[in-house]
C-alpha positions in Angstrom: -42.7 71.4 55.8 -40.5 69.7 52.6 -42.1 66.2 53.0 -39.6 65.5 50.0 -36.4 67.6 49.9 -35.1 65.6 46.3 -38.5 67.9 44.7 -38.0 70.8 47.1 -34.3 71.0 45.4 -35.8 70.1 41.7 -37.9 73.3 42.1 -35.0 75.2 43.7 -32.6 74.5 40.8 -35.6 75.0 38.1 -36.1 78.3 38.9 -33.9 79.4 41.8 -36.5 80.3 44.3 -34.6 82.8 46.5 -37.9 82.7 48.7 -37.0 78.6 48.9 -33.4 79.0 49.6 -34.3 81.5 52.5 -36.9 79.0 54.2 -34.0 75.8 53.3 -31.3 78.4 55.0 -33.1 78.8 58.1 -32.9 75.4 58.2 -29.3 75.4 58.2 -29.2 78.0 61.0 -31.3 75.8 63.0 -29.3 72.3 62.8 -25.7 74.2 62.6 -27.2 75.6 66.4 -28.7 72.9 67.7 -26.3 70.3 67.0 -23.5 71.0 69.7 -21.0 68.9 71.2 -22.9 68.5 74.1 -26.4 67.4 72.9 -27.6 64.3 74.2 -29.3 61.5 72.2 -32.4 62.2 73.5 -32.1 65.6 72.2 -31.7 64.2 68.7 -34.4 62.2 68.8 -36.4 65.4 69.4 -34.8 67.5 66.7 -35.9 64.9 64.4 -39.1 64.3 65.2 -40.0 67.7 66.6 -43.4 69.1 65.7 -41.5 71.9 64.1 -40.0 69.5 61.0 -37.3 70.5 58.8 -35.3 70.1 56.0 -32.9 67.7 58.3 -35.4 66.4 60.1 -36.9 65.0 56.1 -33.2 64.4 55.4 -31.9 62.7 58.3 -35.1 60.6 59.1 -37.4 60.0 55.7 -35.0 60.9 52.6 -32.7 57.7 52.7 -33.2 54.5 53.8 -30.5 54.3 56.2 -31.2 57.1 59.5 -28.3 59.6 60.2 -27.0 59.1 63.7 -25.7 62.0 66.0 -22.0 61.1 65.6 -22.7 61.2 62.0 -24.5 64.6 62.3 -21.8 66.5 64.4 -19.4 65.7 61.9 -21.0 66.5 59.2 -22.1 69.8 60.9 -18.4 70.4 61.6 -17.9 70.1 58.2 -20.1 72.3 56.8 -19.3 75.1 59.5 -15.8 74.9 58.3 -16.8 75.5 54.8 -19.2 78.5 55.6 -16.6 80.6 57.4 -15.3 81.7 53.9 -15.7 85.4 55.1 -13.2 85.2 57.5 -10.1 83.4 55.1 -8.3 84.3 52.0 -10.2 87.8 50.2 -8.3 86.5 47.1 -10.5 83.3 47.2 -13.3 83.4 49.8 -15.3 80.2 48.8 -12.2 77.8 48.1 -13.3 75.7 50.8 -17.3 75.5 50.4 -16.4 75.3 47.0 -13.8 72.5 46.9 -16.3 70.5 49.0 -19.0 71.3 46.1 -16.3 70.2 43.5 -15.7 66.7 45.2 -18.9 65.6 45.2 -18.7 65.0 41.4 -22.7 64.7 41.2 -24.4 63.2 38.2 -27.0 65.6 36.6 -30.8 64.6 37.2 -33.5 65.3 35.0 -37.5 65.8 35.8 -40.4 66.6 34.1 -42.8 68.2 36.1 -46.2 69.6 35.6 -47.4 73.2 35.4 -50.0 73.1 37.8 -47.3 71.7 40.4 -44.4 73.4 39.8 -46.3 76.8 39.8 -44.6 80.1 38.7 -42.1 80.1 36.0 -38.8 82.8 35.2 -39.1 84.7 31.7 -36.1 82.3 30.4 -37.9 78.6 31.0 -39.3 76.9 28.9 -42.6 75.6 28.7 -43.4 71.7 27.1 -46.5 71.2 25.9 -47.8 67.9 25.7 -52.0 67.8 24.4 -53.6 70.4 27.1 -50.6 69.6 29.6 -48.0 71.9 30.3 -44.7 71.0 31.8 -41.5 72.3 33.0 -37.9 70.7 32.6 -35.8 70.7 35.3 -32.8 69.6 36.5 -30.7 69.0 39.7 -27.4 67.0 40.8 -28.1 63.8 41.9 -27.9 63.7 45.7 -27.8 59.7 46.8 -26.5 60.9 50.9 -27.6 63.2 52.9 -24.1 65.2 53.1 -24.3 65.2 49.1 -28.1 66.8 49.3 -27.1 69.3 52.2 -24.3 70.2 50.0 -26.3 70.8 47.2 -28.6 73.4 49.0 -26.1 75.4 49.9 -24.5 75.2 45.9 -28.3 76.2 45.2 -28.3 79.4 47.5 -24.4 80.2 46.6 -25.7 80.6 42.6 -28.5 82.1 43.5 -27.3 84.8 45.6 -29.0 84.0 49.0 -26.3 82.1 50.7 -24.9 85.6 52.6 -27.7 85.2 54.5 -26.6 82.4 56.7 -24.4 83.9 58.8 -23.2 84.5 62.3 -24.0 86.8 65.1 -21.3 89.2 65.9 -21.6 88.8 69.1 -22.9 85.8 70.3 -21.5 83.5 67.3 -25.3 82.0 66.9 -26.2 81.1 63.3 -28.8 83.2 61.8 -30.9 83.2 58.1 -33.7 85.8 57.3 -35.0 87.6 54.7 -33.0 90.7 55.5 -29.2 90.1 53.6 -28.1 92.7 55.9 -29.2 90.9 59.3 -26.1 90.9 61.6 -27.5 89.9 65.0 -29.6 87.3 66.5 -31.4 89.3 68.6 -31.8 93.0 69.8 -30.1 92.5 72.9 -26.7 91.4 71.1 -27.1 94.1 68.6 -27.6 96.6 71.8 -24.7 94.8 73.6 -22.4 95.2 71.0 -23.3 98.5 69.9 -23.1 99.7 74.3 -19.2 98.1 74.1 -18.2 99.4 70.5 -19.5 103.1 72.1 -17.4 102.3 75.3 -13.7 101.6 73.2 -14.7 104.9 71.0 -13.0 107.2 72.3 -14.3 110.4 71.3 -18.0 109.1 71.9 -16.8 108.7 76.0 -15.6 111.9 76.0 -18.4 113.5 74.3 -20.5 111.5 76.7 -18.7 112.4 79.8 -18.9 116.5 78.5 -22.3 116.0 78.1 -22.8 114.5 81.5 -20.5 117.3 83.3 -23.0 120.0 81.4 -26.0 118.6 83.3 -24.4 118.5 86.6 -23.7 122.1 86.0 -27.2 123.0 84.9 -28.8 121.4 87.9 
């Protein structure tokens, strides 16, 4: 649970976690599916104060002082849905939308000091502030002050550090999905069997390899 996501993203930016970025994209996949046209209020409510707590449930209900209502949400997840289907516009410029979105935000840079102990382990290329027997780390992170500027700025986080191809869709279904495995394409095992049954059924030389195979049982029998 990321009882502060402004720290969670200090970290992520200090040493570009790509174990963080997974755990903050599952996130994603789980508000860009759950908040749907049709969800209720009620349902809201639930999301954000599940037991299961999220990134967006810290961010919508804890982060700011002002709480992010459910008109505000599906917009904002419209948005953001827009921005990720890069893969499927121009090959010449597959980010220009996430990206423009990135570039408007027009963040100030933040700067933390944090210690050692906390922030745990460091890359080859930091460097380490000592300080009597303290050590500290320097970090820093674009000032989020809204919600949509921090939710944003995870997803810069996983585009520079090379984890943000793992939020994606299901091929068949359309569900959003984030794991550990970059190649992931499915939700499930029954889409990935569904869609590999129909892709065999428009092949056309698997059919007729199938129905050869089928007419040289009936012969054996």
């Amino acid at each position: 649970m990321l009882h502060n996501p402004q720290e969670s993203l200090c970290t992520l930016f200090g040493g570009g976690y790509p174990i963080l970025c997974v755990t903050l994209l599952d996130d994603f996949a789980i508000f860009l599916n759950g908040v749907s046209p049709e969800m209720t209020p009620v349902q809201w409510e639930n999301l954000c104060r599940g037991k299961k707590r999220s990134l967006f449930a810290d961010i919508f209900t804890r982060t700011f002082d002002k709480r992010v209502t459910l008109d505000e949400a599906r917009a904002l997840r419209a948005e953001i849905a827009r921005d990720l289907s890069y893969r499927d516009k121009d090959p010449d410029a597959p980010m220009a939308s996430l990206l423009g979105s990135l570039d408007r935000l027009e963040l100030k840079t933040k700067y933390q000091c944090m210690s050692l102990e906390m922030y745990g382990k460091t890359e080859p290329w930091q460097v380490i502030l000592k300080a009597g027997k303290n050590r500290f780390v320097i970090l820093t992170r674009p000032d989020a002050k809204t919600p949509r500027e921090l939710l944003y700025v995870t997803l810069g986080a996983a585009l520079m550090n090379g984890t943000l191809d793992r939020l994606k869709r299901c091929k068949l279904c359309g569900k959003w999905i984030a794991g550990k495995n970059a190649g992931r394409k499915f939700c499930s095992t029954r889409c990935k069997d569904n869609f590999n049954n129909e892709q065999r059924r428009k092949d056309v030389t698997f059919a007729h390899s199938r129905k050869i195979k089928r007419l040289a049982f009936e012969a054996s029998r």
